[in-house]
N, C-alpha and C positions, 0 to 999 in steps of 0.2 A: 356785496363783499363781506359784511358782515355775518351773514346767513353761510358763504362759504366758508367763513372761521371759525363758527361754532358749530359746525358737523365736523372740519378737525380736530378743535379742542374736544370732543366729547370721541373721538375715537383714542385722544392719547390720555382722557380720562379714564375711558375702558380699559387700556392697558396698566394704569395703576390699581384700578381693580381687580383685576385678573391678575396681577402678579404681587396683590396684599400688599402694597406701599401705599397705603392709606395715609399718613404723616404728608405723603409728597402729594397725594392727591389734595388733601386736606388746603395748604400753598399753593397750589395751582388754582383753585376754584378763587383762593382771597387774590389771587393776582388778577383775576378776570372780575370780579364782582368788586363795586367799593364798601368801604369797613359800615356804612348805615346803610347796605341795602335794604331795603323791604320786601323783597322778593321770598315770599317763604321755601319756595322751589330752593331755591339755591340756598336759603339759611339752611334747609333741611342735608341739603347734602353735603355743606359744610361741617356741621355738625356729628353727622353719621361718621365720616371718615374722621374727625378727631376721636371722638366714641370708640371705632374700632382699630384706631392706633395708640389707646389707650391714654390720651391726652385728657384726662376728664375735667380740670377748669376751664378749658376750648371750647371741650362738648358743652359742659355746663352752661357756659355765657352764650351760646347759639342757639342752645334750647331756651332758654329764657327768652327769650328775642324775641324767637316764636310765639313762644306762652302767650307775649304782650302782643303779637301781631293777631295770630288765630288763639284766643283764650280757650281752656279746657279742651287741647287735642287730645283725644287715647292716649297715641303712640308717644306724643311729647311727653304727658304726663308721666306715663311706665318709663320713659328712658332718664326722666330728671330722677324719678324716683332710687331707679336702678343707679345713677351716677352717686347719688346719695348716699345709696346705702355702701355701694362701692368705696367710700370714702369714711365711713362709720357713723356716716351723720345719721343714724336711724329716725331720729323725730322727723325730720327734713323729708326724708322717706317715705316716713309713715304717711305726714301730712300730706305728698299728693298721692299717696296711694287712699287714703279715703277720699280724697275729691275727687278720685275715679268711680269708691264706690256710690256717690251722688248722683253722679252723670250715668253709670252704668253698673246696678244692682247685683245683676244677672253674669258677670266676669268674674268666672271662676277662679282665672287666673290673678287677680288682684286678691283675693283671698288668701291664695298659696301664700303668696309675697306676705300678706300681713303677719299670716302664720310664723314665717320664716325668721320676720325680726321683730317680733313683741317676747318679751320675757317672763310674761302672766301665761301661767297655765290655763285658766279660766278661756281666757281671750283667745288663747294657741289655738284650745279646745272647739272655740264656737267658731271661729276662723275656718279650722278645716273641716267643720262640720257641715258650713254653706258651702266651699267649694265640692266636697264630696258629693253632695245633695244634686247641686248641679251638673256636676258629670263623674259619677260613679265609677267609670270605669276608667280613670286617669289613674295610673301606677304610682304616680310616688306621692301623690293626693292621699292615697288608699294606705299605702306605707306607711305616711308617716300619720295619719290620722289611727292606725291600728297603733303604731308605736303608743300613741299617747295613751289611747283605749288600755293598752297592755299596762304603761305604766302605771296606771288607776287602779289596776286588777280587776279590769271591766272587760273581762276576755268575752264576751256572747257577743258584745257591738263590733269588738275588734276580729273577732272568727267572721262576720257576717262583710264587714267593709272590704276585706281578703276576698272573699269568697265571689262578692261580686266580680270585684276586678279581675282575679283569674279566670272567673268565665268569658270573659270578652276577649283575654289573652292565655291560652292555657298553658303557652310554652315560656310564661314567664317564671324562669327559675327564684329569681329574687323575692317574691311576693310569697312563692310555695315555701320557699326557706322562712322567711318571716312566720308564716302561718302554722308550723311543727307544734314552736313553742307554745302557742295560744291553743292545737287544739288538742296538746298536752293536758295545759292546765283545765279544759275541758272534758276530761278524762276517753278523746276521739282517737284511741290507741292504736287501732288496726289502720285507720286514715292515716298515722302521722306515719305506721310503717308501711303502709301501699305507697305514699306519694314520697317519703324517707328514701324506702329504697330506689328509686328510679332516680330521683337526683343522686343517691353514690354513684347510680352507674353513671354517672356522669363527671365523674370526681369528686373523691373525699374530702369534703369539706366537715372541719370539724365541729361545727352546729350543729350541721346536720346529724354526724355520727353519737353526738351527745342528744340528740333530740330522740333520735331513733331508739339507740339503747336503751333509754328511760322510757320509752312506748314497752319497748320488750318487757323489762325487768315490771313493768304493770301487769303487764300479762303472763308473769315467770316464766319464760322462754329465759332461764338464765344464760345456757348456751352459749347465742346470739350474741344477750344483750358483753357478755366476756368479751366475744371474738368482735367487736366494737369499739370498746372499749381498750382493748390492747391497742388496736388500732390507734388511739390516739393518745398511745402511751409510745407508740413510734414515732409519731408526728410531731413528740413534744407535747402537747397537748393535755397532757392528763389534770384532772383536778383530786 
């Protein structure tokens, strides 16, 4: 009897899933399970559906729960982290985000995160410098570890951290536009206007058309870099 009632509670589970009423799923699993269970199955999926109905003192107290049942999970740890930072407790954050990097060195993704919410440049710096290291060809790893590079005026590490990532992704527009500027100030003028003009033809974005022009006007194609330049004198744009 009982075994028939929980193949239909987990079908009208399914249907809270599938129709994103996490909050109701959330009350239904506390109405079948009691408030000390031990069972991490079900803490876990307690938990999840307060997480993704946005309840995060719910989520919180259920990942904790866990923590104390299975000590140092991944997924727990990244999710109290996240609940944390979600909430602005950064230290909170930070704290199990390095007790992740203890347990697992080699998680690029715990890197990103530390990057994310530390406000030492320093730290930012060597933060996305391991994630990078680890997987080179992760986009917004690459982004925003050239951001930084760039902010330094340390364009050769920041042209290179680009350059990987677009090779693994060529049709990433976001990364091509990021990379103009940097190989600008590397003086890669005929680069910033071969890969310049292809994203116009894509739409005028006005980075780009300031990135482009200033290639031109290096290499006196005054012309050009005018007929650009108006360009973002329509757009509003002008400086």
């Amino acid at each position: 009897t009982n075994a028939q009632t929980l193949i239909l509670e987990n079908e009208k589970l399914l249907d809270y899933y599938q129709t994103l009423r996490y909050g109701e799923a959330a009350q239904y699993l506390q109405s079948i399970y009691p408030e000390n269970t031990q069972d991490v199955k079900a803490r876990s999926q307690i938990a999840y559906c307060y997480l993704m109905a946005g309840k995060l003192p719910d989520a919180e107290k259920n990942y904790l729960k866990i923590n104390t049942l299975q000590p140092n999970t991944l997924p727990v740890l990244f999710n109290l982290a996240n609940i944390n930072s979600r909430r602005g407790n950064k230290p909170a954050a930070q704290l199990y985000l390095l007790n992740i990097v203890e347990i697992d060195s080699t998680n690029f993704k715990v890197y990103k995160n530390l990057a994310d919410l530390t406000d030492s440049v320093k730290l930012k710096l060597g933060y996305l410098q391991k994630a990078n290291k680890l997987n080179p060809t992760d986009p917004d790893i690459a982004f925003d570890l050239a951001l930084e590079y760039k902010n330094l005026k340390n364009y050769e590490p920041a042209y290179q951290v680009l350059s990987n990532a677009i090779a693994a992704d060529s049709g990433n527009f976001i990364l091509q536009r990021a990379q103009l500027p940097i190989a600008n100030e590397l003086k890669k003028y005929k680069e910033v206007i071969d890969v310049g003009e292809k994203l116009l033809r894509n739409g005028a974005d006005g980075n780009v058309l300031k990135d482009v022009g200033k290639a031109y006007f290096a290499l006196k194609n005054y012309k050009r870099c005018i007929e650009l330049y108006k360009l973002l004198e329509d757009m509003d744009l002008q400086n």
